[in-house]
C-alpha positions in Angstrom: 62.9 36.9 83.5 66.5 38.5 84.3 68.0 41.1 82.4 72.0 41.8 82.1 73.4 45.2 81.1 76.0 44.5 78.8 78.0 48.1 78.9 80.2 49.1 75.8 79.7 52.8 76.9 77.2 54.1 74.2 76.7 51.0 72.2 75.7 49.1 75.2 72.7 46.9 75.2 70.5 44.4 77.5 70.1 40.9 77.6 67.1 39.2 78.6 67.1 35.5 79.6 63.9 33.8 80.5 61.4 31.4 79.2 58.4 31.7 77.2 60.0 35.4 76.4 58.8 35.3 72.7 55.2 35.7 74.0 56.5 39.3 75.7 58.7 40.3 73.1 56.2 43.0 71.2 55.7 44.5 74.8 59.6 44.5 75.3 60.6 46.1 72.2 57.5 48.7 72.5 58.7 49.9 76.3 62.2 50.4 75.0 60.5 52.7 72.1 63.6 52.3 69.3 61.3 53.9 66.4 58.7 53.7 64.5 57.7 50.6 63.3 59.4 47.6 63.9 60.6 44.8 61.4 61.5 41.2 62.0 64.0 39.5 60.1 63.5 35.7 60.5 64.0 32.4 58.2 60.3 30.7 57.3 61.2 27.5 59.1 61.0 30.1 62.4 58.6 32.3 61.6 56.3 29.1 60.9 56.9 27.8 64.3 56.9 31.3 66.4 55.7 33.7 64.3 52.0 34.0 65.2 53.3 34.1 68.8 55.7 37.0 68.1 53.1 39.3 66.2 50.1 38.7 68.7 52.5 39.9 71.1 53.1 43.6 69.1 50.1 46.0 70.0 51.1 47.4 66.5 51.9 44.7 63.6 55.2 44.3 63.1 57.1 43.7 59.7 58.4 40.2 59.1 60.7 40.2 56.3 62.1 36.1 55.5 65.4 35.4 54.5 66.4 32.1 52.9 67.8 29.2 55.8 71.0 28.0 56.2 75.0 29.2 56.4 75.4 29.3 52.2 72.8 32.2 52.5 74.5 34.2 54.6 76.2 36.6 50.9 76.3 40.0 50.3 73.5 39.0 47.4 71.3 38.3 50.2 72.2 41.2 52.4 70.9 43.3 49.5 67.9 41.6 49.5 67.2 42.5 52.5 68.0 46.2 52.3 65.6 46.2 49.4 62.9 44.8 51.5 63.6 47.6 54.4 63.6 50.3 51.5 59.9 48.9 50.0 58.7 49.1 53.7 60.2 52.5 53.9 62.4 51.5 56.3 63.9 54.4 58.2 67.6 54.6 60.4 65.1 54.8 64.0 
């Protein structure tokens, strides 16, 4: 696994490229530490296929929230959705 440091000063972030990194991403994203609890946002076609491998990687259980597949999806009807299933998890900005 290699990681690049992509630097935009403070809105920087890292890149990790690798294989089999799904397996390793709940240990990735609980090292970093970003907040609280952590929530997946994933289509089901994806979250059928890797799902169980993401959340038996998370030592806690993450959140997966779906969203519909496919570009005509991608509205500002849907983006709402999606903030209203952050705000019934209770969500927070961490």
């Amino acid at each position: 696994m290699a990681k690049i440091k992509v630097d935009l000063k403070e809105h920087g972030y890292d890149i990790i490229i690798g294989t089999d990194n799904l397996s390793e991403l709940g240990a990735l994203i609980e090292e970093e530490k970003w907040g609280r609890e952590i929530f997946i946002i994933t289509d089901s076609l994806v979250n059928d296929l890797y799902g169980d491998v993401i959340r038996k990687g998370f030592k806690s259980k993450p959140k997966m929230i779906e969203v519909p597949r496919g570009e005509r999806f991608k509205t500002l009807k849907e983006a709402a959705g999606l903030y209203d299933a952050l705000a019934r998890f209770g969500a927070h900005r961490d």
